[in-house]
C-alpha positions in Angstrom: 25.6 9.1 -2.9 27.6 6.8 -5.3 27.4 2.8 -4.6 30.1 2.4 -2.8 29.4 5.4 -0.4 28.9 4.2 3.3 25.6 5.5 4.0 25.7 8.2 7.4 25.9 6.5 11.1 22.7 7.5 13.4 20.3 8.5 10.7 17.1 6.8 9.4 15.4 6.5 5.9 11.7 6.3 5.4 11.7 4.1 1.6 8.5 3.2 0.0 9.3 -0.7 -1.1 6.3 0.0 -4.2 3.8 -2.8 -4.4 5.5 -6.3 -4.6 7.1 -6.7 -7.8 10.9 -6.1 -6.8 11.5 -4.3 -10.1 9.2 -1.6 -9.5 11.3 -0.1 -6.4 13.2 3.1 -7.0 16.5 3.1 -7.9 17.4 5.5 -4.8 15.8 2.4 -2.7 17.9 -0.4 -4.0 20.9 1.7 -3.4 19.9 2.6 0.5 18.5 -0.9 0.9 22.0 -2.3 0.0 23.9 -0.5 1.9 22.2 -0.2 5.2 22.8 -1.8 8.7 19.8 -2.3 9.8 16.3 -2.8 7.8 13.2 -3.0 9.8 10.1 -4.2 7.4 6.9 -4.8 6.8 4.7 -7.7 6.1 4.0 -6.6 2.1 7.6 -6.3 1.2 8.7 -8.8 -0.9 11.3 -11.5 -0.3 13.0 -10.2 -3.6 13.1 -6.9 -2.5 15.2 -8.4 1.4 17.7 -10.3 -1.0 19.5 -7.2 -1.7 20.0 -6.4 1.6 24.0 -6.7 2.4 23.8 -10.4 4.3 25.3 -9.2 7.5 22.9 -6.3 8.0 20.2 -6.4 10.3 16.7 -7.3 9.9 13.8 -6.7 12.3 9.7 -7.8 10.8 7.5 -5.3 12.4 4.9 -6.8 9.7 0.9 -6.0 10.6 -1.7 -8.2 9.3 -5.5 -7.8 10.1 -5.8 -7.7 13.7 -2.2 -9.3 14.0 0.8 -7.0 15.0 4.2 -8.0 15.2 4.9 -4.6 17.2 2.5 -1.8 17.9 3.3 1.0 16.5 4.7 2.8 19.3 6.9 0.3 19.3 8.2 0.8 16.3 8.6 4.5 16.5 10.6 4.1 19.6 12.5 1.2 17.9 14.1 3.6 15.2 15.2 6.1 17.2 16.7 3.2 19.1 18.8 2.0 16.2 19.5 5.1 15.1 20.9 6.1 18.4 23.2 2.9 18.4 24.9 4.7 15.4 23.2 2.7 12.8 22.2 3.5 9.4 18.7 2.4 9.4 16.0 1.8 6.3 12.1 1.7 7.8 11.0 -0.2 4.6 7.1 -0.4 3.8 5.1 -1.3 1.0 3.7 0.9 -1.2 4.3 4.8 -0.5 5.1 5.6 3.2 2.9 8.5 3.0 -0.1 6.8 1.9 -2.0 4.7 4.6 1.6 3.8 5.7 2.0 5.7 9.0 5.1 6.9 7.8 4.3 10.5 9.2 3.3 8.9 12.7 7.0 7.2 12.8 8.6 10.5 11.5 7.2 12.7 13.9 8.9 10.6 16.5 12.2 10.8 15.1 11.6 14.7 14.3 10.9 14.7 18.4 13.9 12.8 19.1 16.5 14.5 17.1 16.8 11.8 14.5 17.9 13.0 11.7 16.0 11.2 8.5 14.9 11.2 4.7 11.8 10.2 2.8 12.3 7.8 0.1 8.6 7.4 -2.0 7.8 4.6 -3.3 4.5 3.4 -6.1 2.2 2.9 -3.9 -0.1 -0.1 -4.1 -3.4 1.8 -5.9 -1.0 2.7 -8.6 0.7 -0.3 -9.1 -2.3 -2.8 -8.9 -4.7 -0.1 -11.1 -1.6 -0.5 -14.0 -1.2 -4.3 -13.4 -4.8 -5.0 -14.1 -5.8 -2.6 -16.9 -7.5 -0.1 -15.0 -6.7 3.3 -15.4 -7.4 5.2 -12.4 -8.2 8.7 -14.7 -9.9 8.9 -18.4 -11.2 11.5 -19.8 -14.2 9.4 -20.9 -14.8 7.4 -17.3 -12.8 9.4 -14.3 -12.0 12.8 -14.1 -10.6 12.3 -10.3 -9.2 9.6 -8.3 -9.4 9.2 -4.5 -7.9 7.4 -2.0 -9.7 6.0 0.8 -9.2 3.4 4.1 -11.5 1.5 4.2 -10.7 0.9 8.0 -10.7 3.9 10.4 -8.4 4.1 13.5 -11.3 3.4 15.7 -11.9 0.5 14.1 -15.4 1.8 12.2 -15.6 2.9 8.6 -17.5 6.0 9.1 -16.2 8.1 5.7 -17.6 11.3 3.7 -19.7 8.5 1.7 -21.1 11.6 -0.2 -18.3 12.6 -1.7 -17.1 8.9 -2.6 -20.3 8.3 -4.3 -19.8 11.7 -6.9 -20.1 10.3 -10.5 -17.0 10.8 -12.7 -14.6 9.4 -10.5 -12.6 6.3 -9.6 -12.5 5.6 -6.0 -9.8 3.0 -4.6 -10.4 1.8 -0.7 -6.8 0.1 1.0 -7.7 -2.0 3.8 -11.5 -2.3 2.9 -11.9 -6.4 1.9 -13.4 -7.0 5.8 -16.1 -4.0 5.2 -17.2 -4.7 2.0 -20.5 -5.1 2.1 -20.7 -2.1 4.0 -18.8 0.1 1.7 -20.5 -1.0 -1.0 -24.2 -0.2 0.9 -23.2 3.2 1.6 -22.0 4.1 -1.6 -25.3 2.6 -3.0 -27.5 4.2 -0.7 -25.7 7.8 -1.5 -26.6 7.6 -4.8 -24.3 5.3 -7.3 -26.6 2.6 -9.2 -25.7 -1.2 -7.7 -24.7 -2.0 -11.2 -21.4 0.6 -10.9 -18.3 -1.7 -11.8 -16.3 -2.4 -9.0 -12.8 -4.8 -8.2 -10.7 -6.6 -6.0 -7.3 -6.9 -7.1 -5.4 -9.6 -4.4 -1.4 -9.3 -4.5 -1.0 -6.7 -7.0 1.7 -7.1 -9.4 3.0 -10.4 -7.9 3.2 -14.1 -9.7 -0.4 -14.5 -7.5 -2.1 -11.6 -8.7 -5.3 -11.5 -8.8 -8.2 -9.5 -9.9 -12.0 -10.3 -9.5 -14.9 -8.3 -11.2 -18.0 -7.5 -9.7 -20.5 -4.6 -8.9 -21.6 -2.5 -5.9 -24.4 -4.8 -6.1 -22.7 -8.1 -5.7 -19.3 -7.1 -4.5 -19.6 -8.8 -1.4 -21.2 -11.9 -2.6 -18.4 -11.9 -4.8 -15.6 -11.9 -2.1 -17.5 -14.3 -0.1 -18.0 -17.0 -2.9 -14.2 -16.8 -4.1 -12.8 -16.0 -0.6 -10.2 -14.1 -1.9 -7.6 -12.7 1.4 -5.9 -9.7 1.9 -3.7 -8.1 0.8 -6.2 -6.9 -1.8 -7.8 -3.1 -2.8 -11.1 -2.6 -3.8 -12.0 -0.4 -7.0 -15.1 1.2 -7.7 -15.6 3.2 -10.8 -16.1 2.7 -14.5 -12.4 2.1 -15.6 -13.0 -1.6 -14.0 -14.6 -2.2 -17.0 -11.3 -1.6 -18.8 -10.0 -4.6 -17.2 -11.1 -6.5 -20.0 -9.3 -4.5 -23.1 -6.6 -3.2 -20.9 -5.5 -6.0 -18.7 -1.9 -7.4 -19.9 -0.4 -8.6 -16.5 -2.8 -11.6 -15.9 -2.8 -12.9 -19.7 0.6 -13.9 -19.4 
């Protein structure tokens, strides 16, 4: 596809926005993003990242917050195959990665039902992006030898997870959606086995103007949270690569 090429009527694209800073989309992105007719978005996708939308193309928010929902996500689905249907060319634009906590196979098994014909754009998704904008890196051969990634908040609402497994030594474990269970991630992973004094972060609007990253342990990560009352969107970080922040971190000294 070149720049001027008019993207194809009736079809929709599944693009990864990355996680806030505009300059961190994909190339690929920016093109489709230009040159669509309609965009439905997503609550973390930055206002930079909407201005390079062409200004008569339209724009639906199907954002979701914490127990706020512009649209469930039925809705959604249905909505795409919708605009597709009108002959549109339509971008489904989410933060992050689509294919990490993003529902972005829930929304394509719908179009695959319908007959929609689509593509998958990724995009950085947020643990990458806010792990490189505070100076943690999410592998080293002297801290983490694996990385996992974790909701911190199940389907059905509970955060019932293999707390085993997250608790191994040797690894870096990064929960999405986890500020509001805290306390309980952090007792779980305690009581299987990591010591209280394991590093562990929040990083709040990663790679943003407003980033923000606050230190802490297991042991006082929800103390932590509750003094500084720091909001979502935020990740948590457990492992000991947090305590790289303080060599590593070049975003925040600016």
């Amino acid at each position: 596809m070149t720049k001027d090429d008019k993207l194809e009527a009736g079809k929709v694209w599944l693009v990864g926005a990355g996680p806030g800073d505009p300059d961190l989309l994909t190339i690929k992105a920016a093109r489709l993003i230009a040159h669509a007719d309609a965009l439905v978005f997503d609550h973390l996708v930055s206002e930079g990242i909407m201005d390079l939308a062409r200004p008569d193309a339209r724009r639906i928010y199907a954002g979701k917050e914490a127990s706020n929902h512009t649209l469930p996500q039925q809705s959604i689905n249905n909505l795409l195959v919708d605009l597709a249907r009108e002959g549109l060319s339509v971008i489904r634009l989410k933060g992050g990665d689509p294919f990490i906590f993003g529902r972005g196979g829930e929304e394509l098994e719908t179009l695959a039902a319908s007959g929609t014909p689509f593509e998958v754009v990724p995009g950085i998704t947020a643990a990458t992006g806010c792990a490189a904008y505070s100076g943690f890196p999410l592998t080293h051969r002297d801290h983490a030898q694996a990385v996992t990634f974790v909701t911190g908040h199940l389907k059905d609402g509970t955060v019932n997870l293999d707390w085993p497994a997250l608790a191994r030594p040797g690894q870096t474990v990064v929960f999405y959606m986890g500020l509001g269970a805290a306390g309980e991630i952090a007792h779980q992973m305690i009581n299987h086995g990591l010591s209280s004094l394991t590093p562990a972060a929040v990083v709040c609007n990663g790679t943003s103007p407003t980033q923000r990253t606050l230190l802490a342990t297991l042991g006082t990560l929800a103390e932590r949270i509750a003094e500084t009352r720091i909001k979502p969107p935020a990740l948590i970080v457990v492992g000991s690569v947090v305590n790289l922040h303080a060599k590593l971190n070049w975003f925040e000294q600016k």
